[in-house]
Each structure stands twice: as C-alpha cells, then as structure tokens.
Backbone as CSV, one residue per row, in Angstrom:
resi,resn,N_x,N_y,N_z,CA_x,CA_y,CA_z,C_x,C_y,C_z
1,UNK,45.605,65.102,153.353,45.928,64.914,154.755,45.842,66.237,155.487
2,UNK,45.288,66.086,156.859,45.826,67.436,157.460,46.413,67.332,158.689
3,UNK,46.631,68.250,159.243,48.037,68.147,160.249,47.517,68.259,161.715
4,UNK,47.672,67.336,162.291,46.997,67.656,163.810,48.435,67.396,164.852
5,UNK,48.491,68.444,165.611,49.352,68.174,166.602,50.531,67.932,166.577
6,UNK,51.021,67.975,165.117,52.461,67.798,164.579,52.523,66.294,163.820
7,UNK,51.698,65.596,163.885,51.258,64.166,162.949,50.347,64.285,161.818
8,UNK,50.907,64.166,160.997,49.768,63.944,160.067,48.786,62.925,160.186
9,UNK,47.305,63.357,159.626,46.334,62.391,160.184,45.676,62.278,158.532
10,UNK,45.268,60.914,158.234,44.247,60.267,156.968,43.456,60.767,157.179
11,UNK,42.430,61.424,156.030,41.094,61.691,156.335,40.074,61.090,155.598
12,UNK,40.056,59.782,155.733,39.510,58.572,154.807,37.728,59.370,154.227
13,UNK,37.875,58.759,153.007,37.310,59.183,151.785,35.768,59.090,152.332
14,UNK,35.025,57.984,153.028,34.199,57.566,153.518,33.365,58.309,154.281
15,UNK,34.567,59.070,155.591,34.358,60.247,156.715,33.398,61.419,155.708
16,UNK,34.398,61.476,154.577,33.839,62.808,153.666,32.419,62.751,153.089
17,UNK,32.771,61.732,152.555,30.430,61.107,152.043,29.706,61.527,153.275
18,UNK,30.150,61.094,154.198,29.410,60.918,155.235,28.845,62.300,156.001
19,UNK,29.824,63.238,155.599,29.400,64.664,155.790,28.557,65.429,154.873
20,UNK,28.383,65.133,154.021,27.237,65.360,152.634,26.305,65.170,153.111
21,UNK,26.000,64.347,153.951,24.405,64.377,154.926,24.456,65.356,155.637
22,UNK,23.406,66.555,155.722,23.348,67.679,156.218,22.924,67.318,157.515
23,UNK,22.463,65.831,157.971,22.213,65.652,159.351,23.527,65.631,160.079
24,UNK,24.214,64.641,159.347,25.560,63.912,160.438,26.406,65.463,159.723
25,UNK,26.658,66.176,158.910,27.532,67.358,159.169,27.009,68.584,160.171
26,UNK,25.822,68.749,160.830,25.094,69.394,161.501,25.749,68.864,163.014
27,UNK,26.032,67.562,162.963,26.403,67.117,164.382,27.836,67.020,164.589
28,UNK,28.558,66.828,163.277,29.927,66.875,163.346,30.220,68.695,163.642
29,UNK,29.413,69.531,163.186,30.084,71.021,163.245,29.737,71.238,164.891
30,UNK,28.264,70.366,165.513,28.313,70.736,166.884,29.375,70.458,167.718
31,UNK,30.212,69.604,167.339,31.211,68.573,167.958,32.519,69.526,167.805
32,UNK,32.777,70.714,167.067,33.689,71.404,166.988,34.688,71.764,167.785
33,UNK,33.774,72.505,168.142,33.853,73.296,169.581,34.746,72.444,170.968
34,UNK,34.012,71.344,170.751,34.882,70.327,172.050,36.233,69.665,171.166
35,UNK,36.052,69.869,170.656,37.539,68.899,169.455,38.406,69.834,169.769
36,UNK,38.374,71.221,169.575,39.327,72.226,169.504,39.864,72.529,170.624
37,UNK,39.051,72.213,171.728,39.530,72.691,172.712,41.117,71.495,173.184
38,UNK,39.879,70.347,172.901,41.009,68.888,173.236,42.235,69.027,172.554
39,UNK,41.940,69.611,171.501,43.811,69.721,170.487,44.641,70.941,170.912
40,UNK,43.633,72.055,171.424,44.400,72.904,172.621,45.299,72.052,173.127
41,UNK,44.180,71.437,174.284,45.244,70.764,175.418,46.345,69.888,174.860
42,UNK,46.280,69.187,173.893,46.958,68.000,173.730,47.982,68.819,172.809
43,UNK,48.103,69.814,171.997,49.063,70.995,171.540,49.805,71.493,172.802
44,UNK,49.289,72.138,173.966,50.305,72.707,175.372,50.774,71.647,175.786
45,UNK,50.319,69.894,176.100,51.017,69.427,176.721,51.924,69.016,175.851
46,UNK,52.052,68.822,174.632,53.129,68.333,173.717,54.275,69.678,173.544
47,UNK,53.928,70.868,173.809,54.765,71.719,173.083,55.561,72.031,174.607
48,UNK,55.322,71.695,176.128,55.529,71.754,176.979,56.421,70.577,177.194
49,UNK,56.553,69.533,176.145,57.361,67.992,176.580,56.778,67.175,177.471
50,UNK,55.483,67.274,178.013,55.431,66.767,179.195,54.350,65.100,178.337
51,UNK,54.140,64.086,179.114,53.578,62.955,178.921,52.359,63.416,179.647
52,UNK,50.934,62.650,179.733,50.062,62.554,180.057,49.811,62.860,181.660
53,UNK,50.541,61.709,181.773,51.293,61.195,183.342,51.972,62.841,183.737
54,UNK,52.882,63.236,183.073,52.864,63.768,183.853,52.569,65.301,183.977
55,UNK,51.479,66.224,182.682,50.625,66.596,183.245,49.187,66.399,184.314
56,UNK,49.387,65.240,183.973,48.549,64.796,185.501,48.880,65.436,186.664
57,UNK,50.023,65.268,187.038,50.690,64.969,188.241,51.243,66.505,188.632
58,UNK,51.379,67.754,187.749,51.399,68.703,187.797,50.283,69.444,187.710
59,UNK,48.861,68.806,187.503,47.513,69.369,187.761,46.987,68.950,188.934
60,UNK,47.821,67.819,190.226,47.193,66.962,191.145,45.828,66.442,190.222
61,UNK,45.822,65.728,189.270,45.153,65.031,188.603,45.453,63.548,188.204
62,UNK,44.433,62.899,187.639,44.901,61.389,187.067,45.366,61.500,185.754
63,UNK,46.295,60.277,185.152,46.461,60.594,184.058,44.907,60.054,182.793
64,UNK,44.329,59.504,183.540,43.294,58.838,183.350,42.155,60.161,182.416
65,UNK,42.166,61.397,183.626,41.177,62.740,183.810,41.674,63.252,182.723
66,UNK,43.499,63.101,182.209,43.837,64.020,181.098,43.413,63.535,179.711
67,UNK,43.517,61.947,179.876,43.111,61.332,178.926,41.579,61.677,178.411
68,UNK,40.728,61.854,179.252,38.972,62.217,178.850,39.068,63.571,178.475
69,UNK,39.908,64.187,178.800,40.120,65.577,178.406,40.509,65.872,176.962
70,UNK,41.520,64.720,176.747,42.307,64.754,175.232,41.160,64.238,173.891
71,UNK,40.261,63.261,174.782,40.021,62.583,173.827,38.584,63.683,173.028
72,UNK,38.339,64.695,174.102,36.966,65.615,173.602,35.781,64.721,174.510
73,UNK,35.739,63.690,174.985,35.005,63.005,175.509,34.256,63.656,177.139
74,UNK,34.832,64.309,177.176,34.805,65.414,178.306,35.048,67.175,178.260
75,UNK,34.149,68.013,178.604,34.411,69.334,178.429,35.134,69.802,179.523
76,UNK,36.355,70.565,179.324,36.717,71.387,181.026,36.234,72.488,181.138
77,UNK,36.326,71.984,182.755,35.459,73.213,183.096,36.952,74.957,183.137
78,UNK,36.866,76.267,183.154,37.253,77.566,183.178,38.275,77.506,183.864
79,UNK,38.090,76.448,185.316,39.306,76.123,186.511,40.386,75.044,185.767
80,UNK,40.138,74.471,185.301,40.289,73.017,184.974,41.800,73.553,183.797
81,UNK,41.157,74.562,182.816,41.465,75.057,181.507,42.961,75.896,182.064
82,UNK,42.756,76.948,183.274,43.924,77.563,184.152,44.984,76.428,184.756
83,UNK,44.375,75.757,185.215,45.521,74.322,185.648,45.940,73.896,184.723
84,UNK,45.555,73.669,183.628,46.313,72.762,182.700,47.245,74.032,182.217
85,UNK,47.035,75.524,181.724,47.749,76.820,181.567,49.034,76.804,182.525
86,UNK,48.636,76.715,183.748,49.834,76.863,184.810,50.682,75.795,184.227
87,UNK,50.372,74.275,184.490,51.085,73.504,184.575,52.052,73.104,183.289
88,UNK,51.491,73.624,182.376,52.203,73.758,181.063,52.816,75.058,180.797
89,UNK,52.877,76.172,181.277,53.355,76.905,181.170,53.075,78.338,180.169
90,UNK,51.871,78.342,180.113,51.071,78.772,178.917,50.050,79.495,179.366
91,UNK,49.630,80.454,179.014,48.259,81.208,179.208,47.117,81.112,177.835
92,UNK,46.250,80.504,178.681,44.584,80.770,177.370,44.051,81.848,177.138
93,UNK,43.423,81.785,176.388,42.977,82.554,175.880,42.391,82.146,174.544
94,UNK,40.984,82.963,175.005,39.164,82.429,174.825,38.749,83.920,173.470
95,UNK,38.132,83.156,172.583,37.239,84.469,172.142,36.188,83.795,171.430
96,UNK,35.282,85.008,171.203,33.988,84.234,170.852,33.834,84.448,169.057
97,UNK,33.408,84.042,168.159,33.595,84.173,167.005,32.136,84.409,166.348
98,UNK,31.909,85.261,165.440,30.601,84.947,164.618,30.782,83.726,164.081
C-alpha cells in the first residue's frame, strides 16, 4: 500500500503488469508531473481543514474548478497555484529536478 494524503490507497496487482509495458509506463511517468501537483493541492486544502466548497469560495472559485484541479484532469495555471497558496495559507514552492 502507499500513502496518499493521509489514506491509504490499494495498488492493485493488475495496475503493476500493466506498467511492464514500456508504452503505458512511458505515459504513466508523463502523467507525473500533473498527479503531483493535484496531491499538492488536495494535501494544502486538507492540512488547512478546509472542504472543497470551501476552498472554492476563498479562491472566488467553483467548487466544481477545485474538483478538476484535484482530480489532475486539469493543469493550474502560476496565478491559479498563488490563490490556492493564499487561501490555504501556505506558500509554493517550485523546483526543477534532473
């Protein structure tokens, strides 16, 4: 198991075969990058107490916008990344990695 967000999450046996294909693990490692960011957000708004709703509502956002945000289904944009910082109470901070 590994630990996301303070829940432990299954990492069914199947997912793992399925990464042995150097195609679909080539697209899962592109997919990184946006995953991490989403467990950012969904890490500040949980460690902040706040619900969806109502970081929404402290970004003048929908809770709808936070949701596409959480899910990785959406990238934020640099502005986007500072609002959610303010409203949670938190400062980002970015680096680039080999």
């Amino acid at each position: 198991m590994r630990k996301t967000c303070g829940k432990k999450k299954t990492v069914r046996l199947k997912d793992l075969r399925l990464l042995r294909d150097p195609k679909v693990r080539r697209a899962y490692d592109a997919l990184a990058g946006e995953y991490a960011i989403a467990a950012a957000v969904i890490g500040a708004r949980v460690a902040a107490g706040l619900t969806q709703a109502e970081l929404a509502r402290r970004m003048r956002t929908t809770q709808s916008a936070v949701a596409r945000l959480e899910s990785g289904r959406r990238s934020p944009s640099l502005k986007t990344l500072q609002r959610i910082a303010k409203a949670t109470g938190t400062r980002a901070h970015f680096e680039f990695r080999p």
